[in-house]
N, C-alpha and C positions, 0 to 999 in steps of 0.2 A: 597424418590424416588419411594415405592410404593411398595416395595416387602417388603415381611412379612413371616418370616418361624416363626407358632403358635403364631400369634400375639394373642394381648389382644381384651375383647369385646367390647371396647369401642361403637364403629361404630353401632352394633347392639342394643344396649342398648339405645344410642341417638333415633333411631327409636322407640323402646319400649316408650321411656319417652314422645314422641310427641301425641299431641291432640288427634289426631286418627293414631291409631294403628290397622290393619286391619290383624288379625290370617293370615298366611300364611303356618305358621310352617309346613302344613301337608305333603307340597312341601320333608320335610325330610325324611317321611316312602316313597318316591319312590326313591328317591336317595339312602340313604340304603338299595334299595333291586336289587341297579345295583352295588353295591361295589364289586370288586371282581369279575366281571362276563365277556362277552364280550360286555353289555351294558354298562359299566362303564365310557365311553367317551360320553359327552351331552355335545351341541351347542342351547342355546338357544337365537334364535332372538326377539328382539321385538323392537317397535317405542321406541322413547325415552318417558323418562317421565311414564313408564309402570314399575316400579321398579323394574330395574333388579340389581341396584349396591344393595341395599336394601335385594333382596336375596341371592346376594354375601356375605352379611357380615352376611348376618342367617347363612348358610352353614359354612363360616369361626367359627363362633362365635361355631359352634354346634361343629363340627370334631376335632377343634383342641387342643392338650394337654397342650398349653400352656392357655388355658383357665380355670377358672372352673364354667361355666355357668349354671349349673343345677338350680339355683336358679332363674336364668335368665328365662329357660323355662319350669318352672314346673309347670304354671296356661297355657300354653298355647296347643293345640291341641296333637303335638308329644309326650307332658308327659304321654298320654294315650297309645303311643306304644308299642306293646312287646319287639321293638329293641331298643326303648331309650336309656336306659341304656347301654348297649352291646358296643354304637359307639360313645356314647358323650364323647369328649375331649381324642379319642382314636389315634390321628392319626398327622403325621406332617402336617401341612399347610403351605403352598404355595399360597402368595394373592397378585395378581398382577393387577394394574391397568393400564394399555396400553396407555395410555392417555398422563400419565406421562414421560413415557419416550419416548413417540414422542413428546411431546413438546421440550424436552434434546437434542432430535439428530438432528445434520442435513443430516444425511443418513440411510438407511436402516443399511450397516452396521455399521454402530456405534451406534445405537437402540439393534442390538441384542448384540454387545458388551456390552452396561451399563447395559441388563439386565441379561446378562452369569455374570457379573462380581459382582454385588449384590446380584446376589442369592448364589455365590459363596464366597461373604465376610459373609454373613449371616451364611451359612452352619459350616462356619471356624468357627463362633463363636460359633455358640448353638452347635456346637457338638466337641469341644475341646478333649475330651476323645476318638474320635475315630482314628482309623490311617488311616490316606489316603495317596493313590497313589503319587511318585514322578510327574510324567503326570498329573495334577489334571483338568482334563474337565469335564465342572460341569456334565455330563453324569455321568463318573468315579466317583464323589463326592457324587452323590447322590445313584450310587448301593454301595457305600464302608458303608454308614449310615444304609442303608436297612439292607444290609448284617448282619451287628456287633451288631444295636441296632433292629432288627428284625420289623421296625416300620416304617410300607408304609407313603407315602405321597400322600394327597389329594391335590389337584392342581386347585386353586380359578382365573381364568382368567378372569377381567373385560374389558368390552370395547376391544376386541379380535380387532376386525374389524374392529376400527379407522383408520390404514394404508390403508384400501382399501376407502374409504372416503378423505383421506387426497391427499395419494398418488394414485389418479383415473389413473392415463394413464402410471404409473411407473411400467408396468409387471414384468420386472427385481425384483423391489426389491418386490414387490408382491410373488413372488417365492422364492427367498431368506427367505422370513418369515416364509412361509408353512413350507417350507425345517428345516427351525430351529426346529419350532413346533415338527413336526413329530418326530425328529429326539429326541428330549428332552421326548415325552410321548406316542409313538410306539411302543409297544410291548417291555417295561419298565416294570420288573418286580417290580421294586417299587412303580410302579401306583398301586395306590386303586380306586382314581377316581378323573377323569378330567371332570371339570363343566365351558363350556364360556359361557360368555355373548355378545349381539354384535345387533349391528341393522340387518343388511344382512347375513343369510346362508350362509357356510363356501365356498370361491371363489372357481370355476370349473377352470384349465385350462389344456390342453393336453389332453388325453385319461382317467385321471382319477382324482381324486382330490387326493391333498397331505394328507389331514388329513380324509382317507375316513371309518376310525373307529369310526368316531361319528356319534352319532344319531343326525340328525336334528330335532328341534323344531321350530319350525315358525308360523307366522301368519298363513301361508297356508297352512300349517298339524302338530296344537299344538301336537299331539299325546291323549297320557295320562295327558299332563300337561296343558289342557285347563282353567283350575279353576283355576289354578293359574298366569296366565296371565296378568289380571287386577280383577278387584271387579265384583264379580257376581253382579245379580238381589238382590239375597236377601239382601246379604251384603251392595249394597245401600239402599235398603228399611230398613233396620234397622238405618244406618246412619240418613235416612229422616227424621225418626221419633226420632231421639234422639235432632235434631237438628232442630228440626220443618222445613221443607223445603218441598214444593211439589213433590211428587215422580215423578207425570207424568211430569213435568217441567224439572225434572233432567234426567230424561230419554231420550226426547228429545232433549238436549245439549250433555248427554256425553254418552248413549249406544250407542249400533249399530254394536261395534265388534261383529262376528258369528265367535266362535271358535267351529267348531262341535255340534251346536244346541245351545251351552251355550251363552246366552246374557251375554258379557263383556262392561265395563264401562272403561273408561282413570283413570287412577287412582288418578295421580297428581291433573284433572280439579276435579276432583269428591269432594277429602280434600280440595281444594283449593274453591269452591263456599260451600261448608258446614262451613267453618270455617268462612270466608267472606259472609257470608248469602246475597248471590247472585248468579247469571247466566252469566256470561261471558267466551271469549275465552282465557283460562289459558295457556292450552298446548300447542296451536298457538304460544302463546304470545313470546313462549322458539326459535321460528324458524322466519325465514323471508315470507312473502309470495313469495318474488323473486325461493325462491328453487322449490316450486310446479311448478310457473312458467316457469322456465325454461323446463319442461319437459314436460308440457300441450302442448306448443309451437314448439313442437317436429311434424308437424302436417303431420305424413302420413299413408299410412294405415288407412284411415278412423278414424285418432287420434279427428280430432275435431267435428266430425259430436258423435262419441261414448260420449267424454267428455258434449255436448250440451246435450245429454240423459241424462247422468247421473248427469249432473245437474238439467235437470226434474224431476230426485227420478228414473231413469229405472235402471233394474240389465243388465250388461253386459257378454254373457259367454266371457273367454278366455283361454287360455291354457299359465300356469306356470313353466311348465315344461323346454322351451328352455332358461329361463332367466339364466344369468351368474353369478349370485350373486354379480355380482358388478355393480357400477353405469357410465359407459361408454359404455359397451358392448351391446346397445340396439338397437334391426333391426325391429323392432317392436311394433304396439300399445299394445299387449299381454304383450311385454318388458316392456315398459313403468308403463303401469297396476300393472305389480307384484309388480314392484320396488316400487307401489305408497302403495301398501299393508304393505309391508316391512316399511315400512316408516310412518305407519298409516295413511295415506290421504284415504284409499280406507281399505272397507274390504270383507274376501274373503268365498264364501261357497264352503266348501272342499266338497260337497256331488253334487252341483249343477254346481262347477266351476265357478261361477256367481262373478261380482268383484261390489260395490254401493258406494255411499257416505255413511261414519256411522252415521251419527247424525249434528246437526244443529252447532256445533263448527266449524268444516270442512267445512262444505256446504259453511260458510262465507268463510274461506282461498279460495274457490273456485273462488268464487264473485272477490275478492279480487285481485286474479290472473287475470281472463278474463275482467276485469274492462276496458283494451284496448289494441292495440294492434292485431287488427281483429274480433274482438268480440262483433263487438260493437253493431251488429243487435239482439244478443243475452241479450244485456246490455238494449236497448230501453225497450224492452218485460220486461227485471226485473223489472225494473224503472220505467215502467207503471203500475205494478201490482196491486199496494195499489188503483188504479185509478178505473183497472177491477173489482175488487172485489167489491169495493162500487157501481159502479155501474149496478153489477148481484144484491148484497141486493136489492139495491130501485128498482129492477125491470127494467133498462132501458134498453130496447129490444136492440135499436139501437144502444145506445151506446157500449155497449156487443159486439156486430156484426162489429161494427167500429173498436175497440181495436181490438180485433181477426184475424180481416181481416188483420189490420194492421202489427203485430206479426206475419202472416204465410205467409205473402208477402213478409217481408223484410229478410227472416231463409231461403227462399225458394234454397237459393246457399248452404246452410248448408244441409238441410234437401228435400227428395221429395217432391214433392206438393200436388199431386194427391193420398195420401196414408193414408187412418186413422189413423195408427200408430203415423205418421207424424206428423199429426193434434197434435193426442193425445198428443205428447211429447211437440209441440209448446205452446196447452194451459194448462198445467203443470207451462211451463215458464211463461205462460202469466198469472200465476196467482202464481206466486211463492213466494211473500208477505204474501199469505192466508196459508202459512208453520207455521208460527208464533201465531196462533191464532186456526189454526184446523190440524187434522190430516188427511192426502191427500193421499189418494188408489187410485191405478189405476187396470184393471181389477179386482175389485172385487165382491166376488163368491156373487151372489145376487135374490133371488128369482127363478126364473124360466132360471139364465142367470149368464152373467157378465156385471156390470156394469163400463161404461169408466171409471169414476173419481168419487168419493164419497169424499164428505170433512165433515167429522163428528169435530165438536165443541171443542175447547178440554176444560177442566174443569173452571169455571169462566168466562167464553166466551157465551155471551150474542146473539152472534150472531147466524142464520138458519143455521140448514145442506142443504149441497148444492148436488145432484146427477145431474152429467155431462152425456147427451150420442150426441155421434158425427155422424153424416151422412154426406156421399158423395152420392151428387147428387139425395137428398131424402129432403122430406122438412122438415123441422125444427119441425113441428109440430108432423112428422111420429116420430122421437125423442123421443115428449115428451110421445107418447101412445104409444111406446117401454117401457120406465119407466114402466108406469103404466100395460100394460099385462103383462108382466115378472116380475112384483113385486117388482121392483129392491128396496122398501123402506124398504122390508123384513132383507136387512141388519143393518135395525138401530135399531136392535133392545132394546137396553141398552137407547135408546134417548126419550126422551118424549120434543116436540114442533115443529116450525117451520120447513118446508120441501121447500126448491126450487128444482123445476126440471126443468133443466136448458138443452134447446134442442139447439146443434147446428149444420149448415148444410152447403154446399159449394158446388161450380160445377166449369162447366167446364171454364167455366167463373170469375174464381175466387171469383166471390162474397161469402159472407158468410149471414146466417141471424140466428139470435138466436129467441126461445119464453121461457119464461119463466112461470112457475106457480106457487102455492103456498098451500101447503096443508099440514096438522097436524098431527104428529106422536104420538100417548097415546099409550107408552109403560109402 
């Protein structure tokens, strides 16, 4: 069923024995050091596929008495603690998987029935020796344990937030659940410490939240637990190299989370192309595109003109703040956004509030999504791209100018016309194939300036850097001896060869005309 009062390590150990195994342990010296405290309740969200069951059964495998794992973690990071010792295998566990027992029910209440009633058949067993109450609610069952055998219980909650997933528009029993929640580990003097896991932050409703004792952890403000989220920088780059695989390669498929400065990686796609010694979309692969889908399609509030951006590579601000934590309650594209955070399609800068695509896994579910369905002037422009690209290499002026034109003709209901920005974002699109082959900046800090679009090479890539600049109602040429006074190749500096500068220009008249040059970088 899924409840476990100090079950054994198995769970944890199966992760240990697997191919790669990626330290996390150190997740334990911050959780022992809210035991006890008024930080003691933690809500961690994350996308799936980001190991959260995985930390559930470290935490189980670590606290609880019915284990003796010290052998288990004595090469790994926490053996170096001062508190190691002090709280391994000190305490009752409580390990519930939520999953399970909403598969079992067909109502809320009968969900918190089989789980009041298993954790209640469990308690009667492991603790035979104690006397409990005629009344036995497992409330009553668990301070009579506390009491007698003076030995709190730590409370392992996986997948917390599958009900609000499941049951989207069911408020009713939405409230009913909190209600249980709270009521089982609120100011419960036999909590030591309550740890969930859950995709979405814990649901708002009324004036307050029911369970408003926990600290949230989320995408959108991991706190202190950013490193532990998914696989840092280094942590892949060690992987890279044990596994011979290209870092910058792997970087571009699976970084791109910003958890507070820290570059995070998916952690599933990351073991899953290292062990598979290849690049494909792993994490995707666990979901449908129909789910992103539906919510792109949500299109107000300027939902699809923001999504055409951020399928160009732009950062979007929005504000986090009014989201509801659950996936119905959305009055907005900011709504939309967070949810998409929450859910890893989108990630988010807590310093800048900024929401992007993380990396080229996503970017395709993106593709994937708007492939039809209104989108289609944006679909031409992708579709075209491998077309623009080859023909900026061999230099074909007009062809350039033709594509281009074409791309910000057909966007013009999406996006304004008359606006550089505009431009800039369209030929982002209109070159969004060149993602694959170089790495693609837009204002970048450059010589004496910012430069539109820089597409620097990426490693093995035979092909020129390209620097983009755009004018309205200026000519194509003024462009290209903007590059060059502003210095703008002064960014490339790491690059040694081929340089196009690549000028384009548009009026009022819609036409467009590109010129292009060619010139050599010895860095």
């Amino acid at each position: 069923m899924g409840i476990y009062v100090n079950p054994d390590n198995i769970d944890f150990q199966r992760a240990i024995n697997s191919q790669i195994y990626v330290d996390k342990s150190g997740l334990i010296e911050l959780t022992n050091a809210k035991l006890f405290t008024e930080q003691q309740f933690i809500c961690v969200s994350r996308p799936r596929r980001f190991g959260k069951s995985m930390t559930a059964n470290m935490l189980t495998a670590y606290y609880s008495r019915g284990c003796n794992s010290r052998e288990m973690f004595s090469d790994l990071k926490i053996a170096k603690s001062t508190d190691f010792e002090k709280h391994l295998n000190k305490y009752n566990v409580i390990h519930i998987n939520m999953v399970n027992f909403l598969s079992e029910s067909k109502d809320m209440n009968e969900l918190i029935d089989f789980v009041s009633e298993d954790i209640t058949e469990e308690i009667l067993t492991e603790f035979s020796d104690v006397k409990f109450p005629k009344r036995q609610t497992l409330v009553r069952l668990l301070q009579s344990v506390f009491v007698q055998t003076k030995i709190p219980f730590v409370f392992i909650i996986d997948e917390w937030d599958c009900i609000f997933r499941i049951h989207k528009n069911d408020s009713d029993a939405q409230t009913r659940y909190l209600d249980f929640l709270r009521n089982l580990l609120k100011d419960q003097s036999y909590v030591a410490l309550a740890y969930m896991t859950g995709i979405l932050p814990i649901k708002k409703y009324g004036e307050h939240s029911a369970l408003n004792m926990f600290t949230e952890v989320s995408m959108t403000n991991p706190r202190e637990y950013a490193e532990y989220t998914g696989f840092t920088e280094d942590e892949v780059k060690g992987l890279c190299q044990k596994y011979d695989m290209p870092f910058d390669e792997t970087k571009r498929w699976y970084d791109g989370y910003d958890l507070k400065g820290i570059a995070t990686y998916n952690p599933r796609s990351v073991v899953m192309s290292m062990t598979g010694h290849d690049f494909d979309s792993y994490w995707t692969s666990t979901e449908t595109y129909e789910a992103l889908k539906v919510y792109i399609d949500m299109n107000f509030d300027g939902l699809k003109d923001k999504v055409t951006r951020l399928v160009a590579g732009e950062k979007i601000p929005i504000n986090p703040t009014k989201f509801q934590n659950d996936m119905t309650t959305l009055r907005s594209a900011d709504d939309i956004f967070t949810l998409l955070v929450h859910l890893g399609y989108l990630t988010f800068d807590f310093y800048t509030k900024c929401v992007w695509i993380p990396n080229s896994e996503v970017a395709q579910e993106f593709i994937n999504s708007i492939e039809d369905g209104g989108w289609e002037e944006v679909m031409k422009a992708i579709n075209a791209s491998d077309k623009l690209l080859q023909a900026t290499i061999n230099g074909d002026e007009q062809a350039v100018a033709e594509l281009i034109d074409k791309a910000h003709s057909e966007n013009t209901s999406i996006l304004k016309y008359n606006d550089e920005n505009s431009l800039s974002c369209v030929i982002s699109i209109a070159y969004y194939s060149a993602k694959r082959t170089y790495t693609v900046e837009r204002e970048l800090p450059a010589g004496k300036g910012y430069a539109d679009l820089v597409f620097k090479p990426r490693r093995n890539n035979s092909n020129p850097a390209m620097i983009v600049e755009l004018k309205y109602n200026k000519s194509a040429e003024s462009a290209i001896q903007q590059i060059k006074d502003k210095n703008y190749p002064d960014c490339l500096k790491d690059y040694s060869g081929e340089v196009l500068l690549v000028g384009i220009s548009y009026d009022d008249n819609k036409r467009h005309y590109c010129r292009i040059e060619k010139i050599v970088c010895q860095n």
